[in-house]
VOGU-3710 file (C-alpha; in Angstrom, 3 decimals, decimal comma):
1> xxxxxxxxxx> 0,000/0,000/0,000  1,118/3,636/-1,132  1,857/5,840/1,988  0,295/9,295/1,711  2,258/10,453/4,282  6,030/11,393/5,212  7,473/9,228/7,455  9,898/10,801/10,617  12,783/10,930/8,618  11,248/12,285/5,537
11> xxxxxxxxxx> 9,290/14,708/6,829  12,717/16,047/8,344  14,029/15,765/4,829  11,209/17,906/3,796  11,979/20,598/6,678  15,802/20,797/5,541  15,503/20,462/1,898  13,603/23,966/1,072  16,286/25,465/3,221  19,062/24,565/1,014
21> xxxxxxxxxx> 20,584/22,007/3,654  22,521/19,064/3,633  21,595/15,541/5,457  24,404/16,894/8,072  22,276/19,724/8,590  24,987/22,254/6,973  24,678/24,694/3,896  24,412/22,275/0,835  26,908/23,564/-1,880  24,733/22,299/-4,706
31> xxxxxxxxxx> 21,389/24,192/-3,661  20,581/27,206/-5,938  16,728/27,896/-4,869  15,539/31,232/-4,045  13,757/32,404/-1,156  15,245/29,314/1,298  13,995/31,034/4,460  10,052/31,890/3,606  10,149/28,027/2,169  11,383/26,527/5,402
41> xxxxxxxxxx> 9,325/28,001/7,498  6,307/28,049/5,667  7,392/24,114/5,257  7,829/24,121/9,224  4,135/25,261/9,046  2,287/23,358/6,580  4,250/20,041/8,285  3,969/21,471/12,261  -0,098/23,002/11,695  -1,780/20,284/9,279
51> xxxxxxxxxx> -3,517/23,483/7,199  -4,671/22,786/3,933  -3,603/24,466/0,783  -6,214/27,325/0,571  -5,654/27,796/4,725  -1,774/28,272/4,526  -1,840/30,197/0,933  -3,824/32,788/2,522  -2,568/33,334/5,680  -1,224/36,808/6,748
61> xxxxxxxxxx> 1,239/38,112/8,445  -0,324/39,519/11,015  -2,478/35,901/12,121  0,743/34,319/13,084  0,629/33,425/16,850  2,569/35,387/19,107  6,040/33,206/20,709  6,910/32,789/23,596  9,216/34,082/25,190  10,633/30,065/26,137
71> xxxxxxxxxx> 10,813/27,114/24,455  7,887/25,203/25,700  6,831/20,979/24,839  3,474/21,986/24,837  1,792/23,266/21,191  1,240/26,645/20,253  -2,460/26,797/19,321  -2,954/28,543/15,499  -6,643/29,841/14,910  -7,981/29,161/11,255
81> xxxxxxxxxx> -10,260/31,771/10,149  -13,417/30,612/8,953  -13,600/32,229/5,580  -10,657/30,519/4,342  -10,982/27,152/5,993  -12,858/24,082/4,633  -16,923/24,630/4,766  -16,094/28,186/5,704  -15,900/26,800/9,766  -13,562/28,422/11,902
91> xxxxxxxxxx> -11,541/25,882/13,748  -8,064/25,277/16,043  -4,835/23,424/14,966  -1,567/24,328/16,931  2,005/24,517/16,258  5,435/23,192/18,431  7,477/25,930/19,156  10,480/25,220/16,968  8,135/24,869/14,308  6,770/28,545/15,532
101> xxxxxxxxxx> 10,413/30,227/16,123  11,193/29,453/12,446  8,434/31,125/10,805  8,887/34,520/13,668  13,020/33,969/12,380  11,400/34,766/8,889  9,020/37,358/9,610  12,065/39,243/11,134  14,983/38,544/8,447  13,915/36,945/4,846
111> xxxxxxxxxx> 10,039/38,912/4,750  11,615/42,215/6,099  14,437/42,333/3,097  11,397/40,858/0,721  8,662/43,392/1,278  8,321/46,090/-1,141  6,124/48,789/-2,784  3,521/45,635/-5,009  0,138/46,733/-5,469  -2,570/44,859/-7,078
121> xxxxxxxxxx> -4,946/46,492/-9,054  -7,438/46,930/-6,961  -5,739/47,086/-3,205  -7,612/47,192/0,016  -5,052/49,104/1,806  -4,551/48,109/5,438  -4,022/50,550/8,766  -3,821/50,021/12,486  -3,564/46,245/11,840  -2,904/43,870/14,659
131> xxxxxxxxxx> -3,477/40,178/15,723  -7,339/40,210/14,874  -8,084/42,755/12,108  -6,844/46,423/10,344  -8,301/49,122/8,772  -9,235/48,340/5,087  -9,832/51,054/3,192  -11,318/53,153/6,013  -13,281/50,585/7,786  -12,593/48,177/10,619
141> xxxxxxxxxx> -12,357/44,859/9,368  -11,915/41,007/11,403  -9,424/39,235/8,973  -11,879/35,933/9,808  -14,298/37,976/7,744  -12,086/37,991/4,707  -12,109/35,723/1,965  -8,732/34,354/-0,245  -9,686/36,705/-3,030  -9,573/39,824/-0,649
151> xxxxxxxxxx> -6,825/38,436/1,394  -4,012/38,413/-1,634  -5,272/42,467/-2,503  -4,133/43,526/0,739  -1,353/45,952/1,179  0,213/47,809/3,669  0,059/51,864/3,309  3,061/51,576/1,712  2,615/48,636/-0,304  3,793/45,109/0,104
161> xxxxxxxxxx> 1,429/42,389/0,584  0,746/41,197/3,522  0,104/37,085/2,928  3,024/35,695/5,266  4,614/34,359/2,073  6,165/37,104/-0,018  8,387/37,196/-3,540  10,354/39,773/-4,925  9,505/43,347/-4,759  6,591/42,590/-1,673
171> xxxxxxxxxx> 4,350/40,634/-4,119  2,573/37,801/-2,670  3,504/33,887/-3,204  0,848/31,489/-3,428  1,891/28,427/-6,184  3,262/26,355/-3,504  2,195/22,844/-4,586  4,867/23,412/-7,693  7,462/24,729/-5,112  6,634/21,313/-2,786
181> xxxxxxxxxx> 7,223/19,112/-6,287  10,646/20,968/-7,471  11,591/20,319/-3,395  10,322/16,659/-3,677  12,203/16,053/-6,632  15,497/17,727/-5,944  15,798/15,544/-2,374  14,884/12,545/-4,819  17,324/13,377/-7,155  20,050/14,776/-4,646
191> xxxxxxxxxx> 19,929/12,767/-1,313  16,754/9,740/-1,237  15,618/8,086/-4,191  12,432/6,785/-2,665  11,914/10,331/-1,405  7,961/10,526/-2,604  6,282/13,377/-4,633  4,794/15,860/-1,854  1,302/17,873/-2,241  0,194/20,222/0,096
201> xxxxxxxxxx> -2,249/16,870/1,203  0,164/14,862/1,967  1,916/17,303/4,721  -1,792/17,227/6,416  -1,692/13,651/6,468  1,656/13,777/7,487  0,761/16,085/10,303  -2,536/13,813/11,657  0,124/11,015/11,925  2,714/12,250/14,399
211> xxxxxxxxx> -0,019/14,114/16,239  -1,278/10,267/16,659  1,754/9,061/17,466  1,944/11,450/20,129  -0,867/11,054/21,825  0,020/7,188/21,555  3,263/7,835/23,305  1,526/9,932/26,147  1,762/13,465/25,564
//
């Protein structure tokens, strides 16, 4: 039978691989992607929160959970508004803190030196945003109340998206199941021939499965 998810090992593969890394954990010589800190830790979340596709695509910046300020074993809970989850239902996943301290390392380095001036056509420019909602355009606005569409036209005053996941120039990133692929393949072709191909699905299943084994093991 087919596994649809990673095992231990692979999933760690799958954490190191999008980060340019070697199996020893060092800079890998050979790696030439772009953008190795935003992939990490957006792979840190997709693999550490169990989101699907449309959830993690869409998040913002400003919905990532707060850290604290020590490591802790027990997870970080991650709200996931309702207008971009499955059936529109607002639910609760959580992250470990490593997981967590990657995509804050991130936010503070790699997004910083990405965000720019990108406007869309139509932008819903953002003030006075914080943890739950910002000022679009004027009016006070819950980011649960916004849909994927509206989410990827919002901009800072100054422009710059602000998804989590930014490109060059500030402009959002969203085509992650080809970025998952080119990492599944490159770990195939550089490091683990069995390595499998790797949707967005897969980390979710991946993610049920060590939550399981877990709560198997007592925690």
């Amino acid at each position: 039978m087919k596994l649809q998810y990673l095992a231990p090992d692979f999933a760690d593969l799958f954490r190191s691989g999008p980060a340019g890394l070697g199996l020893d954990g060092l800079d890998d010589a050979t790696f030439r992607g772009r953008f190795p800190g935003r992939n990490a830790a957006m792979g840190g979340v997709v693999l550490g929160t169990g989101m699907r596709s449309r959830e993690f695509t869409y998040l913002l910046v400003h919905e990532v959970p707060p850290l604290f300020a020590e490591p802790t074993e027990v997870p970080i809970p991650w709200a996931v508004p309702e207008l971009g989850a499955k059936g529109c239902k607002f639910r609760w996943t959580w992250i470990d803190y490593a997981a967590l301290a990657g995509v804050h390392s991130y936010i503070a380095l790699d997004r910083e030196m990405a965000r720019g001036s990108w406007r869309p056509r139509n932008p819903l420019v953002v003030e006075e945003a914080d943890f739950h909602g910002g000022r679009i355009n004027g009016r006070r606005t819950r980011w649960s109340a916004l849909r994927p569409e509206e989410r990827v036209r919002l901009v800072g005053p100054e422009g710059g998206s602000l998804l989590l996941a930014l490109t060059y120039g500030g402009r959002p990133f969203v085509d992650w199941g080809t970025l998952f692929r080119r990492t599944a393949r490159r770990i195939r072709d550089r490091f683990e021939p069995r390595f499998p191909d790797v949707a967005p699905h897969r980390c979710r299943h991946s993610f049920a499965m060590a939550t399981l084994e877990k709560l198997v093991e007592g925690h």
